[in-house]
VEXGUVEX-616428 format. One record per residue (C-alpha): x, y, z; residue in one letter. Coordinates in Angstrom, 2 decimals. Layout:
% residues N
      east     north        up   residuo
         X         Y         Z         a
...
***
This chain:
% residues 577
      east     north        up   residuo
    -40.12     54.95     21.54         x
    -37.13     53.94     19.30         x
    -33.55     52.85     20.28         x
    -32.75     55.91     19.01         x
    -34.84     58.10     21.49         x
    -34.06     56.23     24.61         x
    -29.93     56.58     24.02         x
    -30.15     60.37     23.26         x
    -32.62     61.14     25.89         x
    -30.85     58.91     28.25         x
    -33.35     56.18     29.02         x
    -36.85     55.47     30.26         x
    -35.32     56.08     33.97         x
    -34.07     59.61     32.61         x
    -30.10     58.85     33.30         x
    -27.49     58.23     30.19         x
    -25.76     54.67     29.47         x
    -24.00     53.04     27.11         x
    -25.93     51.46     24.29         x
    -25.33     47.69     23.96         x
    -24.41     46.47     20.95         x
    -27.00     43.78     18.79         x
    -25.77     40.49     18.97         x
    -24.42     39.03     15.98         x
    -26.08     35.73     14.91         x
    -24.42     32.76     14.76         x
    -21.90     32.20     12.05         x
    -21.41     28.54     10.84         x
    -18.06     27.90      9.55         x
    -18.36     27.92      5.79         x
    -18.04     25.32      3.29         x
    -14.18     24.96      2.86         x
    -13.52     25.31      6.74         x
    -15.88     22.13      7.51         x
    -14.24     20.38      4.56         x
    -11.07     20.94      6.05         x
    -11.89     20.09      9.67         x
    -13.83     17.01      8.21         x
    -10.07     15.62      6.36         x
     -8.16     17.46      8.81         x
     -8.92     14.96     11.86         x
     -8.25     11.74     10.37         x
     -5.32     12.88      8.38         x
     -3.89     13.94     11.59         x
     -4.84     10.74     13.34         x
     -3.07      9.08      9.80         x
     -0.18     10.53     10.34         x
      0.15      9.96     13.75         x
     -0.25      6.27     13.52         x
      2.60      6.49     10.91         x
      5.07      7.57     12.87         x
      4.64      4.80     15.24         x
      5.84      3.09     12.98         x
      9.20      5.16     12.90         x
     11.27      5.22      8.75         x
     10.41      1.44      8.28         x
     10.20      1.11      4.57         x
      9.70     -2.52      2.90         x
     12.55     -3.84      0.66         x
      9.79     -4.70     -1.59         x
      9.44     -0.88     -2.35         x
     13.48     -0.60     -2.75         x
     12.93     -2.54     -6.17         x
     10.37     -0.02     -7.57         x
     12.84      3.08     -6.15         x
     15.53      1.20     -8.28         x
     13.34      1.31    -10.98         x
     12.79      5.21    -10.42         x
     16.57      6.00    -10.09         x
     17.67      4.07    -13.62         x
     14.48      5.71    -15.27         x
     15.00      9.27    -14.26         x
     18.50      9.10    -14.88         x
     18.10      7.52    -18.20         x
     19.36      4.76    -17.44         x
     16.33      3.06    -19.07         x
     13.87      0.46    -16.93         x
     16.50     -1.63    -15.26         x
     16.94     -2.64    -11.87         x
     21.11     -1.78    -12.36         x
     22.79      0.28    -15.01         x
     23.40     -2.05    -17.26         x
     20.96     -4.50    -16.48         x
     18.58     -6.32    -19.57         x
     15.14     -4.80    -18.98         x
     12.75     -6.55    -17.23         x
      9.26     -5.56    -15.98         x
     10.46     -6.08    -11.67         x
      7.55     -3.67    -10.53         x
      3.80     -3.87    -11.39         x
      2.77     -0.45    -10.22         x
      3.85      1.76    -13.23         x
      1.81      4.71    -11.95         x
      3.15      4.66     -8.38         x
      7.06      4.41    -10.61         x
      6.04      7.26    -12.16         x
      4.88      9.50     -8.80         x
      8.47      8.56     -7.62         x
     10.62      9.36    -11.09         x
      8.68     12.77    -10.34         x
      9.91     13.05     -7.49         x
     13.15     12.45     -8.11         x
     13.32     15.32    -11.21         x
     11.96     17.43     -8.74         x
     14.82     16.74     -6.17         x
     12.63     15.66     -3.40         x
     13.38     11.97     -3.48         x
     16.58      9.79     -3.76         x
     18.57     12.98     -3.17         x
     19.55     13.71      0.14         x
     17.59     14.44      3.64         x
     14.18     16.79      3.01         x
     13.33     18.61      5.78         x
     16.81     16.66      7.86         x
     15.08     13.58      7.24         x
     16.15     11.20      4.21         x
     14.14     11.56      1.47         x
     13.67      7.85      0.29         x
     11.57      7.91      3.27         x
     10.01     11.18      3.86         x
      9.22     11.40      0.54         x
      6.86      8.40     -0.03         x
      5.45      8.13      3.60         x
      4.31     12.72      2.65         x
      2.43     10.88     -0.57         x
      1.23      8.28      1.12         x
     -0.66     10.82      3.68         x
     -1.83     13.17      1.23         x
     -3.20     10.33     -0.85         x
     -5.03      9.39      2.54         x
     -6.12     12.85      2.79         x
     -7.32     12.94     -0.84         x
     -8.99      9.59     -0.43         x
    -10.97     11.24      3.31         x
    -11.82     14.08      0.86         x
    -14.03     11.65     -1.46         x
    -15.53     10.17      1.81         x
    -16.97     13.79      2.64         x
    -18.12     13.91     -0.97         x
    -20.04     11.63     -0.51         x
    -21.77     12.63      3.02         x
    -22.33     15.96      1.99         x
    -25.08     14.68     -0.63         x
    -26.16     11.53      2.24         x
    -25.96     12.76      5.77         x
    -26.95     15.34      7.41         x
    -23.47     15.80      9.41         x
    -20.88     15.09      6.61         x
    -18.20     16.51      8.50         x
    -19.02     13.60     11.79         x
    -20.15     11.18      9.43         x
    -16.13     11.73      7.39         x
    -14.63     11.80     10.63         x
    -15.32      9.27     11.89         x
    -15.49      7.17      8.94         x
    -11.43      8.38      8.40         x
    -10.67      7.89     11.65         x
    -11.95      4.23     11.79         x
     -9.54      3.79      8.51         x
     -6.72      5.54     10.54         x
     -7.01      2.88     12.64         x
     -6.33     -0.18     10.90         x
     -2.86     -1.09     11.46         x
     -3.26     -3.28      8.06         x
     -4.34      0.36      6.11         x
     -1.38      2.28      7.94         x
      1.26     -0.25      7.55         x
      1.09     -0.92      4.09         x
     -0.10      2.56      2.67         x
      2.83      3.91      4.27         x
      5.33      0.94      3.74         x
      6.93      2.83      0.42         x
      4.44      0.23     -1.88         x
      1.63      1.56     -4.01         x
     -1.09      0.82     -1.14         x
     -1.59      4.21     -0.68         x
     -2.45      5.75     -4.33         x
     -4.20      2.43     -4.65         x
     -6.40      2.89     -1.99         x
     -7.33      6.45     -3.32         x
     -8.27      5.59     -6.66         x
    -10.52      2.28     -5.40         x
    -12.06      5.04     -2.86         x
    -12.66      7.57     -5.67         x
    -14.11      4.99     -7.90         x
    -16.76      4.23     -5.18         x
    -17.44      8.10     -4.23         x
    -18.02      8.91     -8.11         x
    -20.58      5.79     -8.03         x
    -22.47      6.66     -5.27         x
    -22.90     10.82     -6.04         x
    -23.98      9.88     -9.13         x
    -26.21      7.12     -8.03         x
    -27.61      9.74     -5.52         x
    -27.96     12.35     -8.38         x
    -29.15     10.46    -10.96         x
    -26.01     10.72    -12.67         x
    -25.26      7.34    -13.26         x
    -26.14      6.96    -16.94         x
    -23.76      9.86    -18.13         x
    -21.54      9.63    -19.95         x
    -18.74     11.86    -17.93         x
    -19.71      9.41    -15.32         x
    -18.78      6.71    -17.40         x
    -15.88      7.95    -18.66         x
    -14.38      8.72    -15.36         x
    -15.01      6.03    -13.71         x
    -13.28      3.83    -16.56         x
    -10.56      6.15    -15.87         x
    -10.06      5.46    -12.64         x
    -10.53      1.74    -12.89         x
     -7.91      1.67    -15.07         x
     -5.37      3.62    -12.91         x
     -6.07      1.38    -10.44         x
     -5.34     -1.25    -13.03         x
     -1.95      0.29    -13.20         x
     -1.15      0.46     -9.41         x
     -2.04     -2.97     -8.66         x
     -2.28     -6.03    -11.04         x
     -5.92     -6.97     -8.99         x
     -6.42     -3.15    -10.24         x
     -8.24     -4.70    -13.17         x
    -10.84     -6.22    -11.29         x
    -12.45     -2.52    -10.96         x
    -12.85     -2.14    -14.27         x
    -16.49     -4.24    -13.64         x
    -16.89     -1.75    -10.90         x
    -19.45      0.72    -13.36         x
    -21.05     -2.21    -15.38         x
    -22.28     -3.88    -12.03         x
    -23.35     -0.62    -10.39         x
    -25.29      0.05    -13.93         x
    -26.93     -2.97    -13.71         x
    -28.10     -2.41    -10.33         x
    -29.75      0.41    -10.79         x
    -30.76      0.40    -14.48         x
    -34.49      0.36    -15.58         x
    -35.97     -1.77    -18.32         x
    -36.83      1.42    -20.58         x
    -33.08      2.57    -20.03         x
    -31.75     -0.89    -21.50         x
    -30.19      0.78    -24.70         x
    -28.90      3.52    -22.98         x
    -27.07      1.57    -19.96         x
    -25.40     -0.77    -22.55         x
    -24.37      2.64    -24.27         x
    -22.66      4.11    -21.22         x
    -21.44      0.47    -20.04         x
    -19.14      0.05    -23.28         x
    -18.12      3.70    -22.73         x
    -16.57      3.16    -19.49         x
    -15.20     -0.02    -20.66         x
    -13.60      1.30    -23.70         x
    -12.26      4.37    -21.50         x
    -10.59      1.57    -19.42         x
     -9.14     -0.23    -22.15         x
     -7.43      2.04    -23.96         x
     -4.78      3.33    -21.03         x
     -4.43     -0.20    -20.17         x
     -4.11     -1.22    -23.58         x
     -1.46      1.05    -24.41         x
      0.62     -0.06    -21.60         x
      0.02     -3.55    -22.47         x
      1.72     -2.80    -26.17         x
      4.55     -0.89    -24.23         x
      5.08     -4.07    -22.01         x
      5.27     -6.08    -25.43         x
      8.01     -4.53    -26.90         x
      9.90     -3.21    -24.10         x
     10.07     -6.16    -22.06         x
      8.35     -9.00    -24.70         x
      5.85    -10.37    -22.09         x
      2.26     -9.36    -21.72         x
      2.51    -10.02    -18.18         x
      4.89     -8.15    -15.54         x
      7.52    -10.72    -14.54         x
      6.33    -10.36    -10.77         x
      3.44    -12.00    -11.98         x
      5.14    -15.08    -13.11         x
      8.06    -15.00    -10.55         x
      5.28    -15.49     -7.96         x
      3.32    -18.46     -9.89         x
     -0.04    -16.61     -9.86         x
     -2.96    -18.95    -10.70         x
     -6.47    -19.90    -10.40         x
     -7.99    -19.59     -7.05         x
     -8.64    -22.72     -4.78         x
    -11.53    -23.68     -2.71         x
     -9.60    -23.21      0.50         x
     -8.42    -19.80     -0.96         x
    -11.99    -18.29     -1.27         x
    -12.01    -18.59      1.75         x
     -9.20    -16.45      2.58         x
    -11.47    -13.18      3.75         x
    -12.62    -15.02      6.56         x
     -9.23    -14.15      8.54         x
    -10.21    -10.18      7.50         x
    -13.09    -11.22      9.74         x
    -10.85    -12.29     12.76         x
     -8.54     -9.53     11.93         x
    -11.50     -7.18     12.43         x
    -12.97     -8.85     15.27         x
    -16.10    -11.21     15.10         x
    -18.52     -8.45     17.01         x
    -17.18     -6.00     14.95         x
    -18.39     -7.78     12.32         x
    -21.95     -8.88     12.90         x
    -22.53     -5.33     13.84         x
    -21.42     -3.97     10.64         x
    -23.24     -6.30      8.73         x
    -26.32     -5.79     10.88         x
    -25.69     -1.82      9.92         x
    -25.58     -2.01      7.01         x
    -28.44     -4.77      6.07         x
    -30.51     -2.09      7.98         x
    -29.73      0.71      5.98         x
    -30.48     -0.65      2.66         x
    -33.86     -1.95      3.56         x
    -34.65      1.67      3.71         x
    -34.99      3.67      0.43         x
    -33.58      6.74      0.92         x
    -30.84      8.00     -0.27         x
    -27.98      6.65      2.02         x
    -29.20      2.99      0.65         x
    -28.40      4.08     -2.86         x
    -25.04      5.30     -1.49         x
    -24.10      2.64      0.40         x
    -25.33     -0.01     -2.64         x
    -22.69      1.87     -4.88         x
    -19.62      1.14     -2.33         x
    -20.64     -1.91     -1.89         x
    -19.52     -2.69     -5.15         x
    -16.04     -2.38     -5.11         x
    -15.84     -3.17     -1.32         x
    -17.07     -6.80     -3.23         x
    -15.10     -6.73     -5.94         x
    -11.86     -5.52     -3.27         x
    -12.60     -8.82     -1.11         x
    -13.12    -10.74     -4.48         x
     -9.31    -10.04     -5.42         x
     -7.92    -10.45     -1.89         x
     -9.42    -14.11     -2.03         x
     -7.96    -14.53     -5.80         x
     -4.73    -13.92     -5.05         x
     -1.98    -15.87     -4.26         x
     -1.56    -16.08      0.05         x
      1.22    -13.33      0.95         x
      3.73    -14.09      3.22         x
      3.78    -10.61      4.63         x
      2.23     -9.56      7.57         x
     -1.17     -7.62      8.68         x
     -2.83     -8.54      4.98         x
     -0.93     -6.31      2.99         x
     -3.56     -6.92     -0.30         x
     -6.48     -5.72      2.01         x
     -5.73     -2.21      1.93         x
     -9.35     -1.29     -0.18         x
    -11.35     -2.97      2.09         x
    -10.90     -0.97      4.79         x
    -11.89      2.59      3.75         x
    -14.68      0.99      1.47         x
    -15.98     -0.71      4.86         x
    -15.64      2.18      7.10         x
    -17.48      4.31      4.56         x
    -20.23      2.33      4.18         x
    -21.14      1.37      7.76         x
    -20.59      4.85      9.05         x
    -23.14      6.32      6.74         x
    -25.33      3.53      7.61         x
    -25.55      4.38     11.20         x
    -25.87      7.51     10.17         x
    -29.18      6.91      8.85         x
    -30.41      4.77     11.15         x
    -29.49      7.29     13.56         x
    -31.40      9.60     12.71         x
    -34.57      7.12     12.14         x
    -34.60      5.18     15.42         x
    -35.87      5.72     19.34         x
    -33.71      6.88     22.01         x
    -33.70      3.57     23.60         x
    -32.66      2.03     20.26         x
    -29.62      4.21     19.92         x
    -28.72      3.60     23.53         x
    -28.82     -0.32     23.50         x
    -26.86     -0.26     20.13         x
    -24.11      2.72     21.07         x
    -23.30      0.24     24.00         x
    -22.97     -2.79     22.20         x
    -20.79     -0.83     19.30         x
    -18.76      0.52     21.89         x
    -18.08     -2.82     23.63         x
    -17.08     -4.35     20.02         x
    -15.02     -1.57     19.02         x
    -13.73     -1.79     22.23         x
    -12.52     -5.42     22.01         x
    -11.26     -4.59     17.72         x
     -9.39     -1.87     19.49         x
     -7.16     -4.27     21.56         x
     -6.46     -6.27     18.89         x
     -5.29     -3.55     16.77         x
     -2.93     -2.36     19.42         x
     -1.41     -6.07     19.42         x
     -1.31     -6.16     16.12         x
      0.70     -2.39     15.87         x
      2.86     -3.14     18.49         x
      4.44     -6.70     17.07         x
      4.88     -4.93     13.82         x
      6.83     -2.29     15.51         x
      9.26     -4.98     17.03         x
      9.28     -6.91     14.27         x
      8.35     -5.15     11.02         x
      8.46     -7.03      7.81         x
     11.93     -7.11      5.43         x
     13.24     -3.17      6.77         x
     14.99     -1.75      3.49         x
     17.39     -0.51      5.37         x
     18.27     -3.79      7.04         x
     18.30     -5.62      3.86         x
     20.87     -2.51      2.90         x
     22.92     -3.20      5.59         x
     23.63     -6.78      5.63         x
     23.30     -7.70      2.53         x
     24.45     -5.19     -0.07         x
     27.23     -2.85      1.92         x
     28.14     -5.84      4.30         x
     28.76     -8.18      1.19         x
     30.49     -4.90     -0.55         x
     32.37     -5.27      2.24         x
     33.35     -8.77      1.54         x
     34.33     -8.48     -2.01         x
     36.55     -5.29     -1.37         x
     38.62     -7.39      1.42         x
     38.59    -10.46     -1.30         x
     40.10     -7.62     -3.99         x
     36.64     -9.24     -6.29         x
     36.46     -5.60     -8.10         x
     34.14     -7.39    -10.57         x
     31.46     -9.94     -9.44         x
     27.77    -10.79     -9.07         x
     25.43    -11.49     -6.13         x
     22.75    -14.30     -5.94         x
     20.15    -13.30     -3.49         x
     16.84    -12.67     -2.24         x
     15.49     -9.45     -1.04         x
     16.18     -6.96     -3.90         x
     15.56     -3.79     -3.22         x
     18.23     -2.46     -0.54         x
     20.65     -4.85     -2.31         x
     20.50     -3.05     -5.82         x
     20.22      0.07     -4.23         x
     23.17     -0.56     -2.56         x
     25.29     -3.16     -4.35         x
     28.20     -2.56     -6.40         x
     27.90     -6.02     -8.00         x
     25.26     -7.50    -10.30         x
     22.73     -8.83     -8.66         x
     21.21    -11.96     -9.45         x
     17.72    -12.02     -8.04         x
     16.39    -15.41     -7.08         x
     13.04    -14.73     -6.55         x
     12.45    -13.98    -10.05         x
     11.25    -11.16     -9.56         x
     13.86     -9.00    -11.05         x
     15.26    -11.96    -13.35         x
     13.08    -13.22    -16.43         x
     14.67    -16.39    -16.59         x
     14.18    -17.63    -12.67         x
     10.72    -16.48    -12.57         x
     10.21    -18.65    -15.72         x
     11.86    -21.58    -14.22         x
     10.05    -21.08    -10.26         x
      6.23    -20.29    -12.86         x
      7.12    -24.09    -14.42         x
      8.19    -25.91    -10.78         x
     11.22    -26.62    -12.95         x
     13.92    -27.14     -9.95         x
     16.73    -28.75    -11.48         x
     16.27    -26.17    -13.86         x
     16.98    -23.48    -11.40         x
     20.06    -25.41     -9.78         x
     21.51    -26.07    -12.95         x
     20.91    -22.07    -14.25         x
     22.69    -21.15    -10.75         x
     25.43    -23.37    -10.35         x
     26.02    -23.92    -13.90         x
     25.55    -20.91    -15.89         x
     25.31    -18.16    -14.23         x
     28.09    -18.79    -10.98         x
     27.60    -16.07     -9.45         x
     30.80    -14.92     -6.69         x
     28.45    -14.81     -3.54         x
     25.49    -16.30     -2.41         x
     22.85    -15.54      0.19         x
     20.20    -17.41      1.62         x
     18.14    -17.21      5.02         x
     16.07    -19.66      6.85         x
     13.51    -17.71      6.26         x
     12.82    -17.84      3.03         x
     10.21    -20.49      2.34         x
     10.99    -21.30     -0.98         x
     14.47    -21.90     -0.45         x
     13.90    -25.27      0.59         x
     11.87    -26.11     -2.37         x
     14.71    -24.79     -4.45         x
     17.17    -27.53     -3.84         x
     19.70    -25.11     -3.77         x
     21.09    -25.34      0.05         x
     21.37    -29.70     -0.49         x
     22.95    -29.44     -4.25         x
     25.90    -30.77     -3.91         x
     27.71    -28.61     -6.27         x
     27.24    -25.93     -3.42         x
     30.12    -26.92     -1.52         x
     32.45    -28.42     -3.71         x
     32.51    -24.50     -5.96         x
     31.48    -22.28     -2.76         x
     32.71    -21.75      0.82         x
     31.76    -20.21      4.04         x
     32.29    -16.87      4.73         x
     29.24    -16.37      7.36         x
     26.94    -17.92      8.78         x
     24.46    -16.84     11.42         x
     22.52    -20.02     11.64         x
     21.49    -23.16      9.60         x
     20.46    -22.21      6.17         x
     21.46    -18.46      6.70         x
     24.64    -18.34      5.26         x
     26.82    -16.51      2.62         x
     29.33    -17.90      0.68         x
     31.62    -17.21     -1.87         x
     32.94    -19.02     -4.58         x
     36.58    -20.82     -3.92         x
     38.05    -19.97     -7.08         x
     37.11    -15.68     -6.30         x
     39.20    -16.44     -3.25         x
     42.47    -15.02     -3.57         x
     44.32    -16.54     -0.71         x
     43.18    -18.56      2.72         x
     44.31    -14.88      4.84         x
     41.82    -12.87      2.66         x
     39.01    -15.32      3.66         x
     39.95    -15.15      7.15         x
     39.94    -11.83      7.36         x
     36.47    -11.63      5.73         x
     35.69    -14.03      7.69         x
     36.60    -11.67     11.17         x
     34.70     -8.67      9.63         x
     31.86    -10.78      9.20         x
     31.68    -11.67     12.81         x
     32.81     -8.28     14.07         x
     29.83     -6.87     12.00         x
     27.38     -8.81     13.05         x
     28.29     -8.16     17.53         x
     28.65     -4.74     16.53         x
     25.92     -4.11     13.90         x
     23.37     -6.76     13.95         x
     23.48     -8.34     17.40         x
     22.14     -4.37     18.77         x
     20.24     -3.48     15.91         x
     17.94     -6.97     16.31         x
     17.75     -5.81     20.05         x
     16.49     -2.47     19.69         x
     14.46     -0.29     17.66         x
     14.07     -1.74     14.22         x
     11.65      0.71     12.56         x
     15.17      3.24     12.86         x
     16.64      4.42      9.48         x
     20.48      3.94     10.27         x
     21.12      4.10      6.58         x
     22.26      7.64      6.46         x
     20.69     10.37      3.71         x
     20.90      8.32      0.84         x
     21.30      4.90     -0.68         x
     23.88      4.52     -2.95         x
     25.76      1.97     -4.86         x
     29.13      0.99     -2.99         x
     27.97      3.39      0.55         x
***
């Protein structure tokens, strides 16, 4: 009897009811809804560890939104209107993201969304360049795991994290874009490793692409460039010899020529084939004790942590299949990522701002491991290790929350802060001096020229061709005699803090006070002063001299107190605010 006969003759029992529906199978969410739930989590989780961190933005960045402001509003590449060019910045294609912006009227405007946009509008790029960079992690377990969308997860949400990752990708520096194009060169190594698209030639050409935007992010950018000849090497065959070399000078020759262009730019624009931030902070050969500067990623990290990852991911590639082919490709630039961070010159930053790479690269890799091993090993196997990863995750955990937390009280150089007391506050100075025109020698420049009305003298070098020559030679007597001598510049700031400023000379010269005097001080060696001949009359100074101390019980006394990832700068920062 069919369904058919039983509802119209009302049933084997003879009385009438309701047919009941079929059930409709199972529907699995299709391909873009898992790719979105796979980026969605950790994106979410990477934006909510960046607003613990409140509008903190590092001055550092202020001297590349500088750069922005004079270049889209053609004032040329100069720190200040005005200004000789010099080559301050060495992330031309993070400049260029933010002179975009700024055409577009969504950064260095006004507020976006009531929030100002020299903060809203890098920390949005940084998170969809996170985003992005979780999207080439699921690439990459879609053709390796058999759960890409747990495998991306959690791989993302491990990256979320890392207070080092968040910090700095979201700190108004290149970290972020960085980290997405060192992520993408890893993803496009390891599908086409898995693929057997490795020896093409759109493989080689994109991946010389992409080294060489990293090239332009980051100076250590270059390093990736080796990224496709290593992984070819790896995996080439002796009968594919010819062919390998073939696609190996493709991808180098697609890396050369973006970064060779740029390189004739920086020759006649600013006559140097280095950026000046290179010389201003005396980059050179690596040491012996510097190699061995990943080790404190390792304490950073956690010990446990550690050995377990390693442990993973030895595991994994003793295994052919095709996760070990993946994983072999990361590991690439994850080594050429730690290979830089030891080559580098020790920052004096906190939470290991030139380790952003290494994170996502790990976190990749040793997800998809256990992945596979997963999948291949006994019940009591997975138990025994789930409990030891939880225990060591557990204990990396704690120390991440340590290491959030002091940043929060005490994040590094706030651009607003610098802002604050240095530019507007010494504004503030010179207008109750009546110095209409004047210069400023200081440190931190990127609140200060965004704020400034005088010309600022910067003297780290970084933003002054002649200084970073003179701190790139160890020539100190140069550098006191260029200060005090030529260039005499109206005010001068210095903190304690600043570890080169006793190497300078500058604070025991004694040249400093017989041409300058006092007009704060907050400490030994944090002091500004102002040259006695700008001084228009003993009152003048002693009224600057009452502002200064009224500013800093009002101002700084509650701000040092209190929250100092706030943004009390207002919408904007302009020159004279």
């Amino acid at each position: 009897m069919s369904v058919a006969d039983t509802t119209a003759g009302g049933g084997l029992d003879g009385n009438t009811r309701e047919e009941t529906p079929p059930e409709r199978p199972h529907r699995r969410p299709g391909p873009r809804a898992r790719a979105l739930l796979a980026v969605g989590i950790p994106t979410a989780l990477l934006a909510l560890h960046t607003w613990f961190y409140g509008r903190w933005i590092e001055d550092d960045a202020g001297i590349t939104f500088a750069f922005a402001r004079s270049l889209a509003t053609g004032a040329g590449p100069v720190l200040q209107p005005g200004a000789a060019p010099v080559e301050a910045y060495s992330n031309p294609t993070w400049l260029a993201i933010l002179v975009v912006g700024r055409w577009l009227g969504l950064f260095d405007r006004g507020a976006l969304f009531g929030q100002p946009d020299i903060v809203l509008y890098p920390k949005l790029v940084a998170i969809l360049c996170g985003a992005a960079m979780f999207g080439a992690f699921y690439s990459v377990a879609r053709v390796v795991a058999r759960r890409p969308v747990l495998v991306t997860a959690i791989a993302g949400s491990i990256t979320a994290g890392v207070p080092s990752f968040v910090i700095w990708t979201t700190s108004g520096l290149e970290n972020a874009l960085f980290a997405l194009l060192v992520v993408a060169l890893a993803a496009v190594l390891a599908r086409a490793a898995v693929e057997g698209r490795l020896g093409a030639t759109r493989t080689a050409v994109v991946c010389g692409a992409l080294a060489a935007l990293a090239a332009l992010s980051r100076p250590e950018g270059l390093v990736y460039a080796a990224a496709y000849p290593v992984a070819a090497v790896l995996l080439v065959h002796r009968a594919d010899l010819r062919a390998a070399a073939r696609t190996v000078l493709i991808s180098v020759g697609t890396f050369l020529v973006p970064v060779g262009m740029y390189l004739v730019v920086r020759l006649i624009v600013f006559g140097d084939y280095l950026p000046n931030t290179a010389r201003a902070k005396e980059q050179g050969l690596p040491t012996p004790g510097g190699l061995n500067k990943p080790a404190s990623l390792i304490m950073y990290a956690g010990w446990l942590t550690v050995v377990l990852v390693v442990a993973l991911v030895v595991l994994a590639l003793q295994r052919r299949s095709r996760t070990r082919t993946a994983v072999a490709m990361i590991l690439v630039p994850l080594a050429l990522a730690l290979s830089a961070f030891a080559f580098l010159s020790a920052d004096w930053m906190a939470q290991y701002r030139f380790a952003t790479p290494v994170w996502p690269l790990s976190a990749l890799a040793v997800t998809l491991s256990a992945a596979r091993l997963w999948s291949s090993t006994t019940v009591r196997t997975r138990a025994v290790g789930s409990v030891a990863v939880v225990i060591a995750l557990a204990l990396t955990a704690t120390g991440w929350v340590a290491a959030a937390d002091s940043f929060r009280n005490s994040p590094t150089a706030p651009m607003c802060w610098v802002a604050r007391s240095v530019g507007q506050r010494i504004n503030g100075y010179a207008d109750i001096l009546g110095i209409r025109d004047g210069s400023l020698l200081a440190v931190d420049g990127g609140g200060t020229s965004l704020t400034t009305r005088l010309r600022f003298i910067d003297l780290s070098g970084l933003a002054d061709t002649r200084i970073a020559r003179l701190w790139s030679a160890d020539d100190m007597a140069g550098l006191r005699d260029l200060v005090y001598d030529v260039e005499r510049p109206t005010f001068f700031k210095i903190d304690s803090g600043w570890a080169e400023g006793t190497r300078s000379g500058l604070l025991s010269d004694p040249r400093l006070p017989r041409d300058y005097t006092v007009v704060t001080s907050s400490g030994p060696g944090t002091q500004t002063w102002v040259r006695r001949d700008a001084v228009r009359n003993a009152q003048a100074l002693t009224q600057a001299q009452q502002w200064a101390r009224d500013m800093r019980v009002q101002v700084d006394t509650p701000w040092l107190a209190s929250d100092r990832t706030r943004w009390l700068c207002g919408p904007t920062l302009r020159v004279g605010s």
